[in-house]
C-alpha positions as CSV (number, residue, x, y, z in Angstrom):
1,X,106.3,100.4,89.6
2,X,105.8,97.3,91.7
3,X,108.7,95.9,93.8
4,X,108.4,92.4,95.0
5,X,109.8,92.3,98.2
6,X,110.2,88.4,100.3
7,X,110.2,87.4,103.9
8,X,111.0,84.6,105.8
9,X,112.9,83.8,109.0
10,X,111.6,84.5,112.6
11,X,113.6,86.4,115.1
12,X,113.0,86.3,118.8
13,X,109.6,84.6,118.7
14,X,108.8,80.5,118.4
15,X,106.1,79.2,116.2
16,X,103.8,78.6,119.3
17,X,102.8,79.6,121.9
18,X,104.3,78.1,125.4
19,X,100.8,76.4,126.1
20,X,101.0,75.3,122.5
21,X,98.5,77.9,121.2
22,X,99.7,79.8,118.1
23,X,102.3,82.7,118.5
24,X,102.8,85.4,117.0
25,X,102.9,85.9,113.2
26,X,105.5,87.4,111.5
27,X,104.0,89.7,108.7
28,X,105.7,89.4,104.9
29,X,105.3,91.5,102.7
30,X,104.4,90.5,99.3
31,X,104.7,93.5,97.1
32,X,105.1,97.3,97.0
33,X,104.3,100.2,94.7
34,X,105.0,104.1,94.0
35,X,103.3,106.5,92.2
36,X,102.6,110.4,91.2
37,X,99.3,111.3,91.0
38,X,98.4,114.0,89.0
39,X,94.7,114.1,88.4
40,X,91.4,114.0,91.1
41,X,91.5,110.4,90.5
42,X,94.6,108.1,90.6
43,X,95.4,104.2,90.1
44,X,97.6,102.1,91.0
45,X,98.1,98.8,89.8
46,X,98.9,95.5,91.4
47,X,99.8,92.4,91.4
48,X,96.6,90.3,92.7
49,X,96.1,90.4,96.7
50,X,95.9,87.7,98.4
51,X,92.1,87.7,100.8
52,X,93.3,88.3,104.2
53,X,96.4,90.4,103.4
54,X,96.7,93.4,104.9
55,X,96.8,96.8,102.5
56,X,98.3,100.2,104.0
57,X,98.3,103.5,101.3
58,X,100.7,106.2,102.7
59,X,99.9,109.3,100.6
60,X,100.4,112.8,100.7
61,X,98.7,115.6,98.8
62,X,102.0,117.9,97.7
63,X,99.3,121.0,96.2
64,X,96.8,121.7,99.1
65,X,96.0,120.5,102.2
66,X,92.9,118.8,101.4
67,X,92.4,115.3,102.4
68,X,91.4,112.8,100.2
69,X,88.1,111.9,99.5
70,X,88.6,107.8,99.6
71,X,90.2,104.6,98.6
72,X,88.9,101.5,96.5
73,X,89.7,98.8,95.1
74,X,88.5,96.4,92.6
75,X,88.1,93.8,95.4
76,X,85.1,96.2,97.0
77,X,87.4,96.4,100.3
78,X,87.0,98.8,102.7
79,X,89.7,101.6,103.8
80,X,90.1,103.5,107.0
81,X,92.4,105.9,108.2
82,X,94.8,104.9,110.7
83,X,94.4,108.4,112.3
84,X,98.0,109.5,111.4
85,X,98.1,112.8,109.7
86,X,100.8,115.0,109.0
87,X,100.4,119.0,107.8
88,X,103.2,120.6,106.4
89,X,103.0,124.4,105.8
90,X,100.2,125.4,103.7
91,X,100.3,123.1,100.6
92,X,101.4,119.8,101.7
93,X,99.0,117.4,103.8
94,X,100.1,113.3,104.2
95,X,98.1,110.6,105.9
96,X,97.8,106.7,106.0
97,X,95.1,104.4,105.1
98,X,94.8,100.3,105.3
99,X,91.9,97.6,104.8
100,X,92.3,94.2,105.6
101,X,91.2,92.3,102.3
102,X,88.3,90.1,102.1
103,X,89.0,90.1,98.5
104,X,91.7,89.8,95.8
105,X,92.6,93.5,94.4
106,X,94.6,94.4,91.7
107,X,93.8,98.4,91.5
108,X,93.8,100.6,94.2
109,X,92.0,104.0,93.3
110,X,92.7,107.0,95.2
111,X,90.3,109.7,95.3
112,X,90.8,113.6,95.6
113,X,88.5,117.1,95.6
114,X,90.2,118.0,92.7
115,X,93.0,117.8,90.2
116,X,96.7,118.0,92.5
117,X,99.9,116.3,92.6
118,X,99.2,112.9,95.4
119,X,102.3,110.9,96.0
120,X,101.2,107.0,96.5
121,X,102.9,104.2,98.5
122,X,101.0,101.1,99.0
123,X,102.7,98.3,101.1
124,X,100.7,94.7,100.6
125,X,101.5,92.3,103.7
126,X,100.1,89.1,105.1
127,X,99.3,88.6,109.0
128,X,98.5,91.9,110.2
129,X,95.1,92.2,110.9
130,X,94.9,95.1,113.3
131,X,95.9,98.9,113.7
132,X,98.6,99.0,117.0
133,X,99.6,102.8,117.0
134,X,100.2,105.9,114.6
135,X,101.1,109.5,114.9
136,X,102.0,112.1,112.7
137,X,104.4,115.0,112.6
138,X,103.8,118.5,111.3
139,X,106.2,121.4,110.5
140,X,109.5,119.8,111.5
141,X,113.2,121.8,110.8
142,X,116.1,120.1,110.8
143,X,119.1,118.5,109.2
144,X,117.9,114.7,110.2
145,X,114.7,114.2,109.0
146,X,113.3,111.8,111.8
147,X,109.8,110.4,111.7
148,X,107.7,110.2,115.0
149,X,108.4,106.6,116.4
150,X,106.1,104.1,117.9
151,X,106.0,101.7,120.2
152,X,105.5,97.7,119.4
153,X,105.6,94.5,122.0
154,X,104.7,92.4,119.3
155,X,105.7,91.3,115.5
156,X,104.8,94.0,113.4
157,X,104.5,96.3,109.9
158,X,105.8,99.5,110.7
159,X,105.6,102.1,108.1
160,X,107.0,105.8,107.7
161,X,106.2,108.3,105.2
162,X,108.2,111.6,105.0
163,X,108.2,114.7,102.9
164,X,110.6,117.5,102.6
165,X,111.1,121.2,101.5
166,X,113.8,119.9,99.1
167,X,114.9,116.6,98.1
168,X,115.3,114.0,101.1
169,X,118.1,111.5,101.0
170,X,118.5,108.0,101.7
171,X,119.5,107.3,105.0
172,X,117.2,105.2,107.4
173,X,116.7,103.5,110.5
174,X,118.1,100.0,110.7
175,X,116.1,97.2,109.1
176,X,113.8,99.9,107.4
177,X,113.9,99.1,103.7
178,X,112.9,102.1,101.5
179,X,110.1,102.8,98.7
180,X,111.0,104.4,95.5
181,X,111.3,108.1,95.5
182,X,108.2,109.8,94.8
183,X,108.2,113.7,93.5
184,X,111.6,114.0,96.2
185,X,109.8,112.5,98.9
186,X,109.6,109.2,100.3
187,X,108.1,106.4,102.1
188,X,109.8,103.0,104.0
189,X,109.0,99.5,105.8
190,X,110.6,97.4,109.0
191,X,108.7,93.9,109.7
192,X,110.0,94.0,113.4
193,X,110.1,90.9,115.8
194,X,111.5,92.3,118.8
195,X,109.2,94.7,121.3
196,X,110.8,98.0,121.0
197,X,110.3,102.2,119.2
198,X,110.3,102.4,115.8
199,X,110.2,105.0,113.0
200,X,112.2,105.9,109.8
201,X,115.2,108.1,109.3
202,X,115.6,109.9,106.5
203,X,119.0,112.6,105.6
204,X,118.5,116.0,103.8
205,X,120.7,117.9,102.0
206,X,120.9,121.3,104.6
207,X,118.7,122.7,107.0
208,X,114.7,122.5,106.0
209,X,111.0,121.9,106.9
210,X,109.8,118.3,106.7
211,X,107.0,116.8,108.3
212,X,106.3,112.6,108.6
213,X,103.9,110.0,109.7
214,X,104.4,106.1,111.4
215,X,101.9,103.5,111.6
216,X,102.4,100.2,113.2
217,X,100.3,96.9,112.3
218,X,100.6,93.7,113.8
219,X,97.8,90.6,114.0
């Protein structure tokens, strides 16, 4: 499932820079997508990139916590880790990836040791270029199911993963727009102008475990 998903407007920023350089850019993002994995090897399918644009894959192995082995795509671009991890218990482990394009893609392939349920959210944007920050969260109990925040000064992606014990529900952090649902679990996005801390916010039914990662990219 891909959800198209437009941006326009700034907020708190001008076009240039007061010596006339260019300012800050906004990111947009230009489309989303969802999936269960159930095999070693799992793809995802896209609507075509656009060289330049910036692709993050939140995903979370719900069998074991083995990381996965790697990303592709059919564009031959290269994905890193942004360093935010999250373990949950002993079967759950979540992390986030991104490459900035240098080619079109239209299948992102997602890698693992073996044969497990991965949930998959990819988040396609243009203007960030760079990492800023990301953390992760491990073995969390509570009835709000906040993700670790992070701290911007400039325009910026921010995006928050989280998985639960049971099912989560669907309250977030203002201007955080949500993912579909994925095996009970889920994954947002904010495109924030204004320096501040951000994360998502997710509701559970009662009292449980949950664990959650937040990565910030900006240009």
């Amino acid at each position: 499932m891909v959800l198209l998903v437009a941006s326009c407007g700034r907020i708190d920023f001008d076009p240039l820079g007061r010596d006339g350089s260019s300012g800050d850019v906004v990111p947009a993002v230009a489309q989303t997508a969802a999936q269960l994995g159930t095999t070693q090897t799992t793809q995802v399918v896209l609507a075509p990139t656009a060289p330049g644009d910036l692709i993050v894959v939140a995903t979370t192995n719900i069998d074991t916590t083995a990381s996965l082995q790697s990303i592709d795509d059919d564009g031959s671009n290269t994905y890193v880790s942004s360093g935010a991890t999250f373990t949950c218990g002993a079967t759950l482990f979540g992390e986030a990836w991104y490459a900035v394009a240098l080619a079109s893609a239209t299948t992102v392939t997602v890698t693992s040791a073996g044969a497990v349920r991965r949930e998959i959210w990819i988040v396609d944007v243009t203007g960030p270029k760079r990492l800023l920050a990301a953390v992760g969260l491990d073995d969390q109990v509570g009835v709000e199911a906040d993700n670790p925040n992070v701290a911007v000064s400039e325009p910026a992606l921010v995006v928050s993963s989280m998985v639960v014990a049971d099912q989560i529900g669907n309250e977030l952090a203002p201007g955080f727009t949500a993912l579909p649902m994925v095996s009970e679990d889920d994954a947002a996005y904010a495109v924030v102008t204004s320096p501040g801390s951000y994360g998502a916010r997710w509701s559970v039914a009662a009292m449980m475990e949950y664990c959650g990662l937040t990565a910030a990219f900006g240009s």
